[in-house]
N, C-alpha and C positions, 0 to 999 in steps of 0.2 A: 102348701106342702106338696113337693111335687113326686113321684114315683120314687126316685132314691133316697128321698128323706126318708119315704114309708120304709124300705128294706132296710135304710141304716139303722132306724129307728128297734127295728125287729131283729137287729142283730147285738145292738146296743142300746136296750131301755134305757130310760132315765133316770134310775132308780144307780145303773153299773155307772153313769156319766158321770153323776154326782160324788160317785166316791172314790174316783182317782186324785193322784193327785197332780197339776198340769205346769207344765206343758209335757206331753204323753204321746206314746202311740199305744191303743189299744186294738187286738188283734184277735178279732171270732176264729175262734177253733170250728165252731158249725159251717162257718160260711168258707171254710179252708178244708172242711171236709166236703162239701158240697163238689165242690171246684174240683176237687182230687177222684169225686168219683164221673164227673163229667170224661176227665183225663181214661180214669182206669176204665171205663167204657170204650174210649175210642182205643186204646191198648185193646181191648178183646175182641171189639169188632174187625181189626187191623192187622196186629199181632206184631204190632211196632211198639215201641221199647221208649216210654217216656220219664225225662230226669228233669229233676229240681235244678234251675240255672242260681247258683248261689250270688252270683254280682247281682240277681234282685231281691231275693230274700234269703236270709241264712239266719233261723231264728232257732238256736239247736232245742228250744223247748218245744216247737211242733211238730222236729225231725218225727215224733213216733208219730203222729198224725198221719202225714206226708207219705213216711214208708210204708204203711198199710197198703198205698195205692200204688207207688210208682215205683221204676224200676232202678234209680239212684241217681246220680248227681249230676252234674257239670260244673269245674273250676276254670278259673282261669291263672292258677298258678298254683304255688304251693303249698301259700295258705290255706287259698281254697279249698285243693285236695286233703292237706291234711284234717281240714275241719269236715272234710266229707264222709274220708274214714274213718275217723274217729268218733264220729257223732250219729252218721247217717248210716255207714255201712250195712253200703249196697254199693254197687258197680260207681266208680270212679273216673268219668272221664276229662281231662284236662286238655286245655289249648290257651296258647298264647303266642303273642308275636314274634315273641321271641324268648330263650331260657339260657342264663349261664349256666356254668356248669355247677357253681351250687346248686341254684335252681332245681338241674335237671337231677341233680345225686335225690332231691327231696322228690319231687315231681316222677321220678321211677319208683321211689320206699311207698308211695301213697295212690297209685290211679292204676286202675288197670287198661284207659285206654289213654294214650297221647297221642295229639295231633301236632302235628309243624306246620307251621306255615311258609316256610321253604327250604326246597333243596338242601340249599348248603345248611342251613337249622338239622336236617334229619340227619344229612352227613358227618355234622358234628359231633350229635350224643345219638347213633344209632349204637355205637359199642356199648356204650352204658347202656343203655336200652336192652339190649341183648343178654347183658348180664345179670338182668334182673335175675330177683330169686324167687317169681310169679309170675305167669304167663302176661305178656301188654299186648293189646293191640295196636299197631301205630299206624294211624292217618294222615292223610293231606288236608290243610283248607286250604280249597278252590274258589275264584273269583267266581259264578255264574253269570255274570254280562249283562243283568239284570237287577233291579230294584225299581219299588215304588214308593220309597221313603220321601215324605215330603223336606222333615228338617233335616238338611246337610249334614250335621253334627251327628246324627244317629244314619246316617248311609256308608253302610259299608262295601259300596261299589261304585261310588264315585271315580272321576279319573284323577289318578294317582295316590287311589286308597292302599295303605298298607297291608290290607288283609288279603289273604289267599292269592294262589298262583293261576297264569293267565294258562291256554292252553297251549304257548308256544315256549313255555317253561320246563314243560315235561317231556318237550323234543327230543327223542333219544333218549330219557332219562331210564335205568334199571330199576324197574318198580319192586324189585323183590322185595321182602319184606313189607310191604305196605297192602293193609288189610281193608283197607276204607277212605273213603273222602268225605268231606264234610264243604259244606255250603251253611253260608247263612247270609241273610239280604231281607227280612223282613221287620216290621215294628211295628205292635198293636194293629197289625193287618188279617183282611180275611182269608180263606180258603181260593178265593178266585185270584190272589193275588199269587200264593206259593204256586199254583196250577201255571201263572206266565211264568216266574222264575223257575219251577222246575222244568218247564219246555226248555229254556235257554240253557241250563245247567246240561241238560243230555244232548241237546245241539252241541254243544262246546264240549263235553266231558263222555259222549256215549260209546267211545270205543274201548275206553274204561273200564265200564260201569262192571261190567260181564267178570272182571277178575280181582272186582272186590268181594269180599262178604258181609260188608256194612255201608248205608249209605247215612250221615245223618244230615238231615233237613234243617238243622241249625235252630233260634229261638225266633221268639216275634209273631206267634199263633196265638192270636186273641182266641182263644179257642170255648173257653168259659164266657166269654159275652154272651147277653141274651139272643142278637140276631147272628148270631156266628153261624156262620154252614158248615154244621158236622156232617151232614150227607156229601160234601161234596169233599170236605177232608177227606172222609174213609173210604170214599171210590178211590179219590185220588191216588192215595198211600195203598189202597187193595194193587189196583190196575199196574203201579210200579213195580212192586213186588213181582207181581205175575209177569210179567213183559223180563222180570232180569232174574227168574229160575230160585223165584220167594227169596229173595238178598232183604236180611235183614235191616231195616229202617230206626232210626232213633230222633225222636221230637225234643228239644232243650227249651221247653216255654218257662219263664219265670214270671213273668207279670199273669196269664193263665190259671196259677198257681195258688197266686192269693187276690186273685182279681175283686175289687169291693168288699175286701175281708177285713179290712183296716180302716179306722177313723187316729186322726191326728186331733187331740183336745186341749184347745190354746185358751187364757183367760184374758179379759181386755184387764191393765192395768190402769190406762187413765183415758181418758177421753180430751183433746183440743180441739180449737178450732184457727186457722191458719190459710185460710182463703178457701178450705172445706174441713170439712168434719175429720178429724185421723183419731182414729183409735191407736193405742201404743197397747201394744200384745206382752203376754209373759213367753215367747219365743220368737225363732228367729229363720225369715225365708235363708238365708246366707248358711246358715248353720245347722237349721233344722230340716229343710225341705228344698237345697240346694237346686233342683229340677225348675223351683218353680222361677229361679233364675236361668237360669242355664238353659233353658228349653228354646223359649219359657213354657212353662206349664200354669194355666191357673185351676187351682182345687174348686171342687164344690163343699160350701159352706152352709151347712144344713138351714134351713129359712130364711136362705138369701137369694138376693136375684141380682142381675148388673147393674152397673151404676145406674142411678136415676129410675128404676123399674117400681122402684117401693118407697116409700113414703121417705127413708132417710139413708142418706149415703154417706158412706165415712171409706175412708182409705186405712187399709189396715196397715199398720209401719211394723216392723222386729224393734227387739229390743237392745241390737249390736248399734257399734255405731257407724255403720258403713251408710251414706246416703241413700244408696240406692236398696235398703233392706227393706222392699216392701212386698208383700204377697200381694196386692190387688186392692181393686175398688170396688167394694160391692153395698149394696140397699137391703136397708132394713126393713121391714110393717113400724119398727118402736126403736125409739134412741136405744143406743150401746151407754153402757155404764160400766163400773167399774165391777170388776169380781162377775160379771157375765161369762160364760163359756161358750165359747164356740167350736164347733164339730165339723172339722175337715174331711169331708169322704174319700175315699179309694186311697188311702194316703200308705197301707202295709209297704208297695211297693217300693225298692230304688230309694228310701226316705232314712230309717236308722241304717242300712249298712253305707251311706254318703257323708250321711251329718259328720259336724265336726264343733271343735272348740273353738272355732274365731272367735276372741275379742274377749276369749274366760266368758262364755255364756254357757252354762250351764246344760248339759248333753240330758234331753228327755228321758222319764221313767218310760219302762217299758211293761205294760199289761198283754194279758191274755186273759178269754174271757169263753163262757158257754153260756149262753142264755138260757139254752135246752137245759144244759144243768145247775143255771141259777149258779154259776161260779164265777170268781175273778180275782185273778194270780197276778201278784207284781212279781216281774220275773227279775227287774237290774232296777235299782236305782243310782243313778252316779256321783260322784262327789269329787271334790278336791284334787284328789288323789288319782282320780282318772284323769282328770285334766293335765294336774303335775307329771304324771308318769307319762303322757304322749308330748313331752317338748324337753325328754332330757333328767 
């Protein structure tokens, strides 16, 4: 058992494992409070202004958790906002690549800030915007020039990325109204990494910066990891402040958030053998933890190790019928048998608000749970009728 088994295990006895019901995500409220006060630390030490990024978790049952600590949300559309206000309420800020003007008639009723991502976007619904019937703030995203994202898929500063504007965009451009810029270029990265992105961003954006009143930093601040350098964050975020006449600063981490707050709890349905060992799961990488395709991403699997490391290796398959639906190859101490459970880590993130129904596979319960207080809440279970209702 290695270090993350031990904390998974301290956040999810075996006693709460054994009586969900699977294929599940279970979600420590302790470990989501942990996380939240790491965050509201670096808000006091700072005096920057940190929101809940809802495209990674939007679980409105630990909204009270959450708001205890932070200073409110980020959308990326409508829905978003609207599930922000309504659930979260607390500051609202929204961005996307772009908004019709339904969209934006929703996207002004719901956030108190928006961002554009270009010109002609602001030029578009700056008059709605204006006639809001509640003060908005509205920003720009900006390219910074800079990333250190290793997978393509998740780099939002590649050449010919869609997001934010270059600085030869704003040539001449009449910045009135526009109260902030926004950047974002990081993913599960540390402090030394926003430290080179913020150099490039003020190389490219510093004659700017001076006639904003907000700058935000965007998501991607592994910040809750154990080796995370929160010293070198809050020089960071102190030293900019100070340099641009204390311009308030806003952080949008979502993986942060609920960083190793979640286990994913899957059961082996039957076990073959087919040139190696496969296990057949009662869920599904395609549908249930879509990342771990798309990434790829592979989970850690509580007393397991890579293939061939332990005594018995089997390939875990889903239970859709796409070929390719498999989470991984991993080794056992003991053969898998049927009605086993196995305990996916760090799985709260990017996982229920992705999934989906391919193939009528049934969408996982959803748990929350306190070890501290010996509790465990089924918050959705889904059925038929969810399925039915999203194809019509």
């Amino acid at each position: 058992m290695n270090i993350s088994d031990s904390q998974t295990l301290f956040d999810f006895p075996q006693e709460i494992i054994k009586h969900v019901e699977t294929p599940c995500y279970l979600i420590s409220e302790d470990a989501v409070r942990r996380n939240c006060r790491i965050l509201a630390d670096v808000q006091q030490r700072t005096g920057a202004r940190v929101l809940l990024a809802l495209k990674a978790f939007a679980l409105p049952a630990l909204f009270p958790v959450i708001r205890e600590y932070l200073h409110g949300v980020c959308a990326s559309g409508p829905i978003e906002a609207q599930l922000g206000r309504e659930e979260f309420n607390r500051e609202v800020h929204t961005y996307a690549p772009a908004y019709t003007a339904a969209q934006m008639e929703r996207v002004v009723h719901y956030s108190d800030h928006i961002i554009f991502n270009s010109i002609s976007q602001w030029r578009t619904h700056r008059q709605l915007v204006s006639r809001a019937s509640h003060p908005i703030e509205v920003g720009l995203r900006v390219n910074p020039g800079h990333a250190e994202v290793e997978v393509d898929l998740y780099n939002p500063c590649l050449p010919g990325s869609r997001f934010g504007l270059n600085l030869e965009d704003l040539d001449g451009v009449d910045l009135t109204g526009i109260s902030g810029l926004h950047f974002h270029a990081l993913c599960e990265q540390d402090a030394d990494v926003l430290v080179r992105v913020l150099a490039s961003f003020e190389k490219r954006f510093g004659k700017y910066i001076n006639r904003m009143r907000w700058i935000n930093f965007g998501g991607g601040h592994h910040i809750t990891r154990s080796d995370y350098d929160l010293e070198l964050l809050c020089n960071t975020i102190a030293d900019f402040r100070k340099r641009y006449g204390n311009i308030s600063v806003y952080l949008e981490p979502g993986e942060a958030v609920v960083l190793n707050s979640g286990v994913f709890i899957t059961s082996v349905i039957d076990t073959i053998h087919k040139d190696m060992n496969i296990a057949i799961l009662d869920s599904s990488a395609e549908a249930h933890m879509p990342d771990v395709l798309a990434m790829p991403y592979r989970p850690h699997i509580v007393n397991s190790a890579k293939e061939k490391e332990l005594r018995h290796t089997y390939r875990l398959g889903g239970i859709s019928c796409l070929a390719g639906d498999i989470i991984g190859d991993y080794s056992f101490d003991t053969p898998l048998h049927a009605g086993q459970r196995l305990v996916l880590t760090d799985m709260a993130l990017y996982s229920f608000v992705k999934n989906n129904t391919f193939n009528g596979v049934e969408l996982p319960a959803i748990y929350t749970c306190s070890s501290k207080e010996n509790t465990l809440r089924l918050i959705r279970r889904f059925t038929y009728d969810d399925y039915r209702s999203r194809i019509a």
